[in-house]
N, C-alpha and C positions, 0 to 999 in steps of 0.2 A: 488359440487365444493364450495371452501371457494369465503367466499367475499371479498374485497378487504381490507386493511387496512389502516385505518386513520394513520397522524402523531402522534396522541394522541394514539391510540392501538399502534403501535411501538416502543413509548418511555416507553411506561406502561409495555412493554415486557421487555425490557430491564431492567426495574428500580425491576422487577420481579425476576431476574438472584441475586439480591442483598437480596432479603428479603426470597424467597421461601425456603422450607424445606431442596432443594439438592442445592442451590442455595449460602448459606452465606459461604465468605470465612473466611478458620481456620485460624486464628491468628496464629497458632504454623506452618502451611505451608511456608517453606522454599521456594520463588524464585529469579530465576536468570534469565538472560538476557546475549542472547549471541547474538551481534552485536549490535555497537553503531556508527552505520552512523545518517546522517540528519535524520532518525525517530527513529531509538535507541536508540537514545540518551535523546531526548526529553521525551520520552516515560518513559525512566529508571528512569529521574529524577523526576516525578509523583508519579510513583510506591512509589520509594523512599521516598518519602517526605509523601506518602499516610499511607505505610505499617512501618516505619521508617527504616529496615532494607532490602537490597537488596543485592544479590550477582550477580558481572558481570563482562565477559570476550571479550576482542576484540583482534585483530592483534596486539595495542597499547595501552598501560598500559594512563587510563584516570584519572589522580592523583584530579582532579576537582572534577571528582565523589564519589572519594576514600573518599577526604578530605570535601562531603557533609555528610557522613556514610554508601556508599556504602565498600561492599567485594569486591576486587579483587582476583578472582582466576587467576594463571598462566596460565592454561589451560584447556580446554573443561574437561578433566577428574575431574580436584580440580573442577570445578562449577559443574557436575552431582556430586559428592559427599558433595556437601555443597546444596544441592536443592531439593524439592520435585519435582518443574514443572520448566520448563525453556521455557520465553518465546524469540523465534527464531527470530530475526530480520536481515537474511541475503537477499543478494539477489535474491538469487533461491536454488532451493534443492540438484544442484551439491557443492556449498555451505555447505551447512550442510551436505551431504553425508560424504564429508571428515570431518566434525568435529564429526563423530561420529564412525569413524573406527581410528583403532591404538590404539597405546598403550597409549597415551594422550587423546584418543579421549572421548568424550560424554560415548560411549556404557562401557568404563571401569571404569565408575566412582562409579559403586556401587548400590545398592538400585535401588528400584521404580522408574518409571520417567513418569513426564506428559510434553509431546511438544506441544506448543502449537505456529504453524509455521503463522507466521506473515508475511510472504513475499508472494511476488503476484507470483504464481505456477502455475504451469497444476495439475488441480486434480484430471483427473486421476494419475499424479506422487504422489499425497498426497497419496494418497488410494494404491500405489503400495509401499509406504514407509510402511504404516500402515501394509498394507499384510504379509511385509518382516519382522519386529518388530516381528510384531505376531506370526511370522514362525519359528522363534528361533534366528532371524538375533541379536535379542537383548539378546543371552548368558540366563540366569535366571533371568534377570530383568524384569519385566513386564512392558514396555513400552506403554505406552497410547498416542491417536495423537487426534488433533484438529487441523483445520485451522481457521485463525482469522485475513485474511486481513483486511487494515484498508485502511479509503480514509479520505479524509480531511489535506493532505500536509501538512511539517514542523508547520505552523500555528497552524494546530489540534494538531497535537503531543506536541508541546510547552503549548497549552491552556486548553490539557487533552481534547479536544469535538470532537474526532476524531469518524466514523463511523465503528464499529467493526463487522466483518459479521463471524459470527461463523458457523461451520459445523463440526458436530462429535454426537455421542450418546448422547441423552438429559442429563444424570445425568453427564459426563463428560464435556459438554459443558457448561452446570451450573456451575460447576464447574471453568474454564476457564473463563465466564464470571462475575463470583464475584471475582479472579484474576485483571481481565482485564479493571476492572469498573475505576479506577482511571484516566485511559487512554480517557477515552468516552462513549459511548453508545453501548455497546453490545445487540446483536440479533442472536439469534440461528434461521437458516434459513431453515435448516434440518441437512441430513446425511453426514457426511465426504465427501470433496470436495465441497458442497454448499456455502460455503463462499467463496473459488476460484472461483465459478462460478457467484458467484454475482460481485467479482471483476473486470472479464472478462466484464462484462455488463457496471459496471462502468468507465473500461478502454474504454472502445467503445465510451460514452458521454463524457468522456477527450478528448478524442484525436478528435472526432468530432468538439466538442464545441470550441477547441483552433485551431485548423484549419481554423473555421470561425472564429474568433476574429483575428487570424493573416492576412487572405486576406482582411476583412470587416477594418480591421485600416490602410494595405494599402491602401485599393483603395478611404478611407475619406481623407486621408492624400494628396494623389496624387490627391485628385478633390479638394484641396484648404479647406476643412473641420477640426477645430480647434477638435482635439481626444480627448481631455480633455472633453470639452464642451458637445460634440457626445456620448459619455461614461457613462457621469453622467445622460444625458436627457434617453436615451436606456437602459439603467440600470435601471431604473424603471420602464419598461414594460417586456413583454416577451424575451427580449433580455439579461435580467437582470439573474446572475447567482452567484453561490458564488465564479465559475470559472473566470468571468469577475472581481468581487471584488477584487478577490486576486491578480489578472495578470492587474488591470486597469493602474496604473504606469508605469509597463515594456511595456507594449504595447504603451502606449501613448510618453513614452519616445526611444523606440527601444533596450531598455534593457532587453535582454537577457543574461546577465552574469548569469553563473554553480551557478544552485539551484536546481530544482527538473530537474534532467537530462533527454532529450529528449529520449537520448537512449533506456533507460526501457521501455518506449513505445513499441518497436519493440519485445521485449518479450513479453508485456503484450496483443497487438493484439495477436502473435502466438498462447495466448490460449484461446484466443475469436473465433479464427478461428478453432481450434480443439474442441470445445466446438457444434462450427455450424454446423459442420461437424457429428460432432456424434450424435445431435439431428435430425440431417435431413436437416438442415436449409441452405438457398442459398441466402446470402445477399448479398444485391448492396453497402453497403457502406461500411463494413468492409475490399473489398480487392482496395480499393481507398483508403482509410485510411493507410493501410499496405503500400502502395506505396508509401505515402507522408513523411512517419517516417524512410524509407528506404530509401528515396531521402536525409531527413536530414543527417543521418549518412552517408551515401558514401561522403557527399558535406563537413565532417567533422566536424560535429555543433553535435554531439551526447552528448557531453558533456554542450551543453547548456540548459536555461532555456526550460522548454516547448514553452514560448512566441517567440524562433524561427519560428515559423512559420510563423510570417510577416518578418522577414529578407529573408523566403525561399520565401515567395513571393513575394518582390525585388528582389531580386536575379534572380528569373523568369523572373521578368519584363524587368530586366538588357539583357538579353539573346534573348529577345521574340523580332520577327520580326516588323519594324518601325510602329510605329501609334496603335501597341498593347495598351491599358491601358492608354491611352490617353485621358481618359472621359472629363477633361475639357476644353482640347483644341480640339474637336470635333464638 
């Protein structure tokens, strides 16, 4: 059995995808970028500014990026023919299923193509994508796939130090990850689907960790305890996280105005939960968690911050029978 890895072996792996043999990316390698929400955006403008040339397609023509020296292609077809690799930034693979069928779509663009799918998936759907590629799904083109979810929120994407979890055959992931480097820190974790499945992992400590941030600042809040004050002292112990850092304002103030939307969560459990499933695995906290991000959205807060989760628990408190949560008058 390997042994565990330092912080230092993991960045050294990463800074490896840049230097090693299969590793340096060609200059002459054409890519593109198709979806430019809150992380495609941020992300494309990296590339961009990295590689100086980028080609990119979204629903809506982004003349900001245009007019930094990115390409605009019209459609999925003009960007696979103006690309060697396109990196995917939608939101799930129904998503790119359609930008890659039709006569505009991805698969008629021509030539070669490396995906390299950045949105948080089920992977076995990544590997069931790749299959079909493979199967002739992709005409005479040789279509190659990686997955390469990322975590580190707008913040990372904006500051290029996002965590990049690659999964696909080493020389291609290499590959993808001297792509990807301008973005943050890539690490090939293994085989196709293992970056999916690292994200799943990672969406499990999101949605935990904001969970307790939102009832833990209700229930400071309601015991007469200054959140500001509470935040900054717990933050520099075990309490402390870069999830705390980032959400310490929205929580301290009750601001959850639409930023990194709640919703997604409820996909991104489903395939933590297919993930446990197929290892064997029968966890106590993943189908609490599932319940909690499903209570958001039915209550109609899916389009909010994550940091609803302390309004869902006022909201609770609001409902919950007399002398509930009353810590300080008890």
């Amino acid at each position: 059995m390997s042994s565990p890895l330092d912080d230092e072996t993991i960045l050294a792996r990463g800074a490896e995808t840049l230097s090693g043999s299969h590793g340096t990316a060609d200059a002459a390698e054409r890519l593109g970028v198709l979806g430019l929400g809150a992380m495609g955006e941020p992300m494309a403008r990296n590339l961009l500014a990295a590689r100086g040339d980028l080609v990119v397609h979204a629903r809506s023509p982004r003349q900001d990026l245009v007019a930094a020296g990115a390409t605009w292609a019209a459609s999925p077809r003009e960007l696979a023919a103006q690309s060697d690799a396109i990196l995917v930034m939608l939101p799930d693979l129904p998503e790119l299923d359609a930008a890659l069928e039709g006569p505009d779509g991805l698969l008629a663009g021509g030539g070669d193509l490396l995906l390299l799918i950045g949105s948080t998936s089920s992977p076995t759907g990544v590997r069931d994508l790749a299959a079909r590629l493979a199967d002739g799904a992709g005409g005479d083109r040789r279509i190659l796939v990686v997955d390469c979810p990322v975590s580190g929120g707008v913040d990372g994407a904006t500051a290029g130090t996002l965590s990049i979890m690659i999964g696909g055959d080493a020389d291609v992931a290499a590959r993808a990850s001297a792509l990807l480097a301008p973005c943050g820190t890539p690490v090939h974790l293994g085989p196709l689907g293992a970056g999916e499945v690292a994200k799943a992992c990672n969406q499990l400590v999101v949605a935990a960790t904001i969970t307790a941030l939102g009832e833990a600042s209700e229930l400071a809040a309601r015991s007469g305890i200054d959140l500001d004050t509470m935040w900054t002292l717990l933050g520099r112990g075990y309490a402390g996280s870069n999830l705390l850092s980032s959400r310490k304002e929205r929580l301290v103030a009750g601001d959850d105005s639409p930023s990194g939307a709640a919703k997604y969560m409820v996909k991104d459990l489903r395939f933590a939960a297919d993930v446990a499933s197929a290892t064997g695995i029968h966890p106590a906290l993943l189908p609490a968690l599932r319940g909690i991000f499903d209570e958001i959205v039915d209550a109609g807060l899916g389009d909010r911050d994550l940091s609803v989760t302390r309004r869902l628990t006022a909201d609770r408190h609001a409902s919950a029978p007399e002398g509930v949560g009353d810590y300080a008058e008890s």
